[in-house]
Backbone bond lengths (Angstrom), bond angles and torsions (degrees), N, CA, C in turn:
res aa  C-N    CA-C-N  psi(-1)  N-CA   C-N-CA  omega(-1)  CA-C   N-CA-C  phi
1 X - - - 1.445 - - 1.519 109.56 -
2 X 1.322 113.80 -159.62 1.303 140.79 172.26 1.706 106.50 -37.21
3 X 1.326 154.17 120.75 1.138 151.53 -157.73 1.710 99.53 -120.91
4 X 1.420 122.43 86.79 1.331 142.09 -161.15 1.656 97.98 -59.95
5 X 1.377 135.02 -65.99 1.149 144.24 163.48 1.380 123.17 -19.24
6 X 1.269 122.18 -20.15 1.489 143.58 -174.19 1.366 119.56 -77.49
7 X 1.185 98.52 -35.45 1.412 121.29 -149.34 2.165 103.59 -82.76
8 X 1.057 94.04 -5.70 2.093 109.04 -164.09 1.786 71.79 -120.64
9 X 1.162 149.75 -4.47 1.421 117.50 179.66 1.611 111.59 -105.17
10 X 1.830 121.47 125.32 1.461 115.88 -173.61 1.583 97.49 -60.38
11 X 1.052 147.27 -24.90 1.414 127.96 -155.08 1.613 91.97 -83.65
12 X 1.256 119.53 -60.99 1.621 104.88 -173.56 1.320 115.81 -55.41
13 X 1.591 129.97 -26.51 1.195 112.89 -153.21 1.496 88.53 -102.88
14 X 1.438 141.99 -18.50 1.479 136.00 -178.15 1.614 112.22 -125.24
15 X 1.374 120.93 2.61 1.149 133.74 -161.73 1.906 117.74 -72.01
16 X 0.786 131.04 159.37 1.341 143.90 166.15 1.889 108.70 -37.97
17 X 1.415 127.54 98.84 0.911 121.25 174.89 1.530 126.12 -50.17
18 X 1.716 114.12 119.86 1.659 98.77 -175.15 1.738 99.20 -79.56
19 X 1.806 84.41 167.82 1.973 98.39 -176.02 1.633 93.50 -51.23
20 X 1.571 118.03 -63.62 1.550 85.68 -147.28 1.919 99.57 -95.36
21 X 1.130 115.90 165.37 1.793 118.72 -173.40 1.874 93.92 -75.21
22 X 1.643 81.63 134.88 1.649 90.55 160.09 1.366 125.45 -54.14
23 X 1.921 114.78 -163.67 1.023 121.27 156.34 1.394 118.54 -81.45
24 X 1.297 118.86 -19.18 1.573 138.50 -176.42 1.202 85.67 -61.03
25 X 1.347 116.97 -80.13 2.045 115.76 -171.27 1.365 105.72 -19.87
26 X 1.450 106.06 -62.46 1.898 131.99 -147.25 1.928 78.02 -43.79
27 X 1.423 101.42 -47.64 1.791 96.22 -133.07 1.885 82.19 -77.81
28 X 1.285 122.61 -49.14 1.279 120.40 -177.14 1.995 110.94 -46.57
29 X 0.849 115.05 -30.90 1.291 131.38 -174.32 1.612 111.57 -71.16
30 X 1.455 93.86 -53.22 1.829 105.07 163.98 1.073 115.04 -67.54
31 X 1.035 150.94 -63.43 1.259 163.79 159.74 1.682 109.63 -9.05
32 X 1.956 103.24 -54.48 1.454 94.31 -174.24 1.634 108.19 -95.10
33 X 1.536 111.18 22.44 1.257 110.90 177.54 1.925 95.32 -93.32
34 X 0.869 99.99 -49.30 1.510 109.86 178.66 1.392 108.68 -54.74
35 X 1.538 133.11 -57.67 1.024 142.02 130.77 1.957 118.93 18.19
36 X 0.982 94.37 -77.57 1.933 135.67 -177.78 1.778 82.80 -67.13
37 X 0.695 122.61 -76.58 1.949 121.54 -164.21 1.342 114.17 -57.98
38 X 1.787 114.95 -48.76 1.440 124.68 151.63 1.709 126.67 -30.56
39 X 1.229 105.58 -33.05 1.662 112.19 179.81 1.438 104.91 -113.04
40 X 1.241 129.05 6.37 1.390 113.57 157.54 1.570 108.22 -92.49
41 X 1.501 123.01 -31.37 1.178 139.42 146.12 1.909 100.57 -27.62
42 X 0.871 131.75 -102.84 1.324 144.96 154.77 1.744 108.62 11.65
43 X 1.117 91.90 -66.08 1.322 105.07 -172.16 1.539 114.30 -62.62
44 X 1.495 114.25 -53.49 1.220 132.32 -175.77 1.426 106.12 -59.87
45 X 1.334 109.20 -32.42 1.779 100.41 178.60 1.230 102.41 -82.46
46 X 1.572 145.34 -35.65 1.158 154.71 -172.54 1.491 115.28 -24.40
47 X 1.904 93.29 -58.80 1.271 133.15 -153.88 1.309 96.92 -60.18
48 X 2.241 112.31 -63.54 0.986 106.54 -166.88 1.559 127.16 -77.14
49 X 1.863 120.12 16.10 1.071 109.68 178.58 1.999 102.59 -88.77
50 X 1.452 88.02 178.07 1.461 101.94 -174.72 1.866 107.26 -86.42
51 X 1.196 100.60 132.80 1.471 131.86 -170.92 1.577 104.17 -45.64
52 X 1.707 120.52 107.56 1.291 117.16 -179.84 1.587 113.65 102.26
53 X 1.281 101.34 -15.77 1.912 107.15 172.48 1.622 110.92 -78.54
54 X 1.326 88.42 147.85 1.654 118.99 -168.03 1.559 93.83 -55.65
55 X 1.012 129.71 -50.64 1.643 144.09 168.97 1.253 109.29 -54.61
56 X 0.899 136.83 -14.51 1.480 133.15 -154.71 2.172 83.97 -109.74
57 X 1.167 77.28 -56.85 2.139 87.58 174.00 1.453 113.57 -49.90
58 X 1.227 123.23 -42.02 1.209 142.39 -166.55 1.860 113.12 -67.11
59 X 1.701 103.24 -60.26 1.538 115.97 177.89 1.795 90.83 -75.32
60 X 0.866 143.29 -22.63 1.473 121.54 -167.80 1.940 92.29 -100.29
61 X 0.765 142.54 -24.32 1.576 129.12 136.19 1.265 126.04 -22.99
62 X 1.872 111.58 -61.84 1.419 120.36 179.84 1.417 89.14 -73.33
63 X 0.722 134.87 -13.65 1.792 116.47 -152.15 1.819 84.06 -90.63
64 X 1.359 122.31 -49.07 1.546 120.58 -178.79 1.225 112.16 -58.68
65 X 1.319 109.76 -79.21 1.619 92.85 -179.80 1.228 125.50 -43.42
66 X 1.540 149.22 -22.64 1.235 124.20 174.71 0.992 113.49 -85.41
67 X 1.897 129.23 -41.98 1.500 122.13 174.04 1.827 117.23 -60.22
68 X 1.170 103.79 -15.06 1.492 105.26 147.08 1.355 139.81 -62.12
69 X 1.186 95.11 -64.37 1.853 102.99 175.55 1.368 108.36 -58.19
70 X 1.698 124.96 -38.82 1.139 122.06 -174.36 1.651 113.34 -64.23
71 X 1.205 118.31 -51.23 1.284 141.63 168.33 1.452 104.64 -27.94
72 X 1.160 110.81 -83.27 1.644 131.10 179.95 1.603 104.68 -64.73
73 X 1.159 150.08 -0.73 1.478 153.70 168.43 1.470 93.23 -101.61
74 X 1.040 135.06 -19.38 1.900 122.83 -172.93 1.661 92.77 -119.74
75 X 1.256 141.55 -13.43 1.418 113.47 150.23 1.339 107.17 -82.19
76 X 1.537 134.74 -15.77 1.629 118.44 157.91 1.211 112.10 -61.90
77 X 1.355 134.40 -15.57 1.435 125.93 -166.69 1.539 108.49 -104.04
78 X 1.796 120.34 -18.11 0.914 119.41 -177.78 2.006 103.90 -84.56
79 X 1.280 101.49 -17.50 1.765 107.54 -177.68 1.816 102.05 -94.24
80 X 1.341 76.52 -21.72 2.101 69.28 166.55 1.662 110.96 -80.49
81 X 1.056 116.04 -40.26 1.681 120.25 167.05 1.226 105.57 -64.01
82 X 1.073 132.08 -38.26 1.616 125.49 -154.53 1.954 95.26 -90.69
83 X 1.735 117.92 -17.99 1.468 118.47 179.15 1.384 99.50 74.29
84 X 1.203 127.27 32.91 1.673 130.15 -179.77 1.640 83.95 -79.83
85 X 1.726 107.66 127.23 1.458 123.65 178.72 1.546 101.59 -54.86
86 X 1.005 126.94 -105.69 1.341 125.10 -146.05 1.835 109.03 -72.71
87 X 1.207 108.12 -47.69 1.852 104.68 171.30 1.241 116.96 -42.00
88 X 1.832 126.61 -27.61 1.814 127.32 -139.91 2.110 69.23 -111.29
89 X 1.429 147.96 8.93 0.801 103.30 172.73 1.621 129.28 -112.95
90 X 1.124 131.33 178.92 1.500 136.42 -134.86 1.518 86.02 -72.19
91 X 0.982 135.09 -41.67 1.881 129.53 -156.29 1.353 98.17 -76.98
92 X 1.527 132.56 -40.73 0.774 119.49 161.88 1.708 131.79 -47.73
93 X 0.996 135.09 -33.16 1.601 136.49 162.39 1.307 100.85 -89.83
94 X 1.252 151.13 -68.24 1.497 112.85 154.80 1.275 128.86 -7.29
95 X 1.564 135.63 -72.60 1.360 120.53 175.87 1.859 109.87 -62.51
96 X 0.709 112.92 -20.47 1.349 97.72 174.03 1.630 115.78 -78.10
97 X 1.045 120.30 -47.27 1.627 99.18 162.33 1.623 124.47 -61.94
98 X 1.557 127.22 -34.15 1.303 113.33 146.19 1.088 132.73 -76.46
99 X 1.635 123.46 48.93 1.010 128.85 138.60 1.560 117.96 -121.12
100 X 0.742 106.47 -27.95 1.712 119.51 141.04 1.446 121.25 -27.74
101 X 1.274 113.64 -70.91 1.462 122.18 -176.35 1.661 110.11 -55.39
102 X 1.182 110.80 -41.32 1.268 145.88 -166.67 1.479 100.58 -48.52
103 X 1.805 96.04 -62.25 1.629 115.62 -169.57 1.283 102.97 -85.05
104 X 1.404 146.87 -10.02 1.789 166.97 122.57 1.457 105.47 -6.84
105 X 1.920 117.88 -57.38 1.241 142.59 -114.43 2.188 75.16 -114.86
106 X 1.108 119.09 -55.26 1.197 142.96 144.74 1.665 108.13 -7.86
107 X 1.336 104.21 -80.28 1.145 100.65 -155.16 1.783 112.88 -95.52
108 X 1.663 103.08 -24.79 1.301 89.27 151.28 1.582 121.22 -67.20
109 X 1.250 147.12 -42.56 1.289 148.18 176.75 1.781 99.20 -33.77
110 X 1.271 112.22 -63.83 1.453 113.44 168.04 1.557 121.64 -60.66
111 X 1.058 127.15 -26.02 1.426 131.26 156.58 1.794 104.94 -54.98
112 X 1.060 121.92 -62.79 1.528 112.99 -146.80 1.970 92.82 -94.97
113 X 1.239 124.81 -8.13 1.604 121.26 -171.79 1.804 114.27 -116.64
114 X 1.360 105.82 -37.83 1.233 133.22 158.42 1.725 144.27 -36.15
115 X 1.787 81.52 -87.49 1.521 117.06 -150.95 1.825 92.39 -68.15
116 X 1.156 112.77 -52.14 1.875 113.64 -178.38 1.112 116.25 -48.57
117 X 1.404 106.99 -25.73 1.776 95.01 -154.05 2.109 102.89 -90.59
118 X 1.823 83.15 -34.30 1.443 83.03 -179.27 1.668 101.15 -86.87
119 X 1.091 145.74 -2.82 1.400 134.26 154.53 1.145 127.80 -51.68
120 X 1.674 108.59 -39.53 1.503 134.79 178.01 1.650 102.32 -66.09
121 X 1.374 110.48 -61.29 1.614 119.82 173.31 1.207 120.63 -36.52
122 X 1.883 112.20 -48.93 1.155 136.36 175.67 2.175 112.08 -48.32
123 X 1.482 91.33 -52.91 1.409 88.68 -144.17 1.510 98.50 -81.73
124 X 1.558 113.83 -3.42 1.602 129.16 -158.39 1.676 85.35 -84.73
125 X 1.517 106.25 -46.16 1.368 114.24 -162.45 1.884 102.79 -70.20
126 X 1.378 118.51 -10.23 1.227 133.95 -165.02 2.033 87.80 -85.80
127 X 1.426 105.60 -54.54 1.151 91.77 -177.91 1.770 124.33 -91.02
128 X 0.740 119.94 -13.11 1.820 135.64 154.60 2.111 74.95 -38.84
129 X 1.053 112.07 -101.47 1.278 111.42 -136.49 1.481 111.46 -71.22
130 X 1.341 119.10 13.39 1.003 136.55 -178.04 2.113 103.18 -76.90
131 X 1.242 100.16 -62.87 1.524 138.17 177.05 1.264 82.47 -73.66
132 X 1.218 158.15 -39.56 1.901 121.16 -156.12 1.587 112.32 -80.67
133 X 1.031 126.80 175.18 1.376 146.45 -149.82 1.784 90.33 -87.80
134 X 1.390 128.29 128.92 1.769 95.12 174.72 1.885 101.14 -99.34
């Protein structure tokens, strides 16, 4: 896997891209394939919630950040193949998953302070108009 020790050395993380891609690539590469499947996942539940639900806000959040990160992790992977100097190197996809986490950190914060109260708002307002006169 992932080679933790690597990660504190300037040559891997800013260093001269070698010809052929590491295992580091391999795993970054998997990662944003999984990544990419995770937000169609995302997406697909999105779809089937009802139009204007707190849930519906929630998966299309997850659904961005990963078809993001994935997005932006496979043009790092295509400049890591391609040996583009400064884009193909490792800190660069490093910061992109901590920015990831970042935007994660985000949306759970809105998950656990947020998301209840306007669900609650939501579903009250579900029955208000449920009961009103049409």
């Amino acid at each position: 896997m992932l080679n933790f020790a690597k990660l504190g050395d300037a040559k891997y993380l800013f260093g001269p891209n070698p010809l052929a891609l590491s295992r580091s690539d391999h795993v970054f590469f998997w990662v944003t394939a999984i990544f990419f499947f995770i937000s169609i996942v995302f997406k697909i539940i999105e779809a089937r919630m009802a139009a204007g639900s707190p849930q519906k806000h929630l998966f299309g959040r997850f659904f961005h950040a990963f078809l993001t990160t994935s997005i932006l992790v496979a043009i790092w992977a295509g400049a890591r193949y391609e040996n583009i100097p400064w884009l193909g190197t490792h800190i660069v996809a490093l910061g992109l998953y901590a920015i990831f986490l970042v935007w994660l950190g985000f949306i759970l914060k809105y998950f656990f302070f947020e998301f209840r109260k306007q669900r609650r708002t939501w579903l009250d307002e579900l029955v208000k108009q449920k009961y009103l006169a049409r």
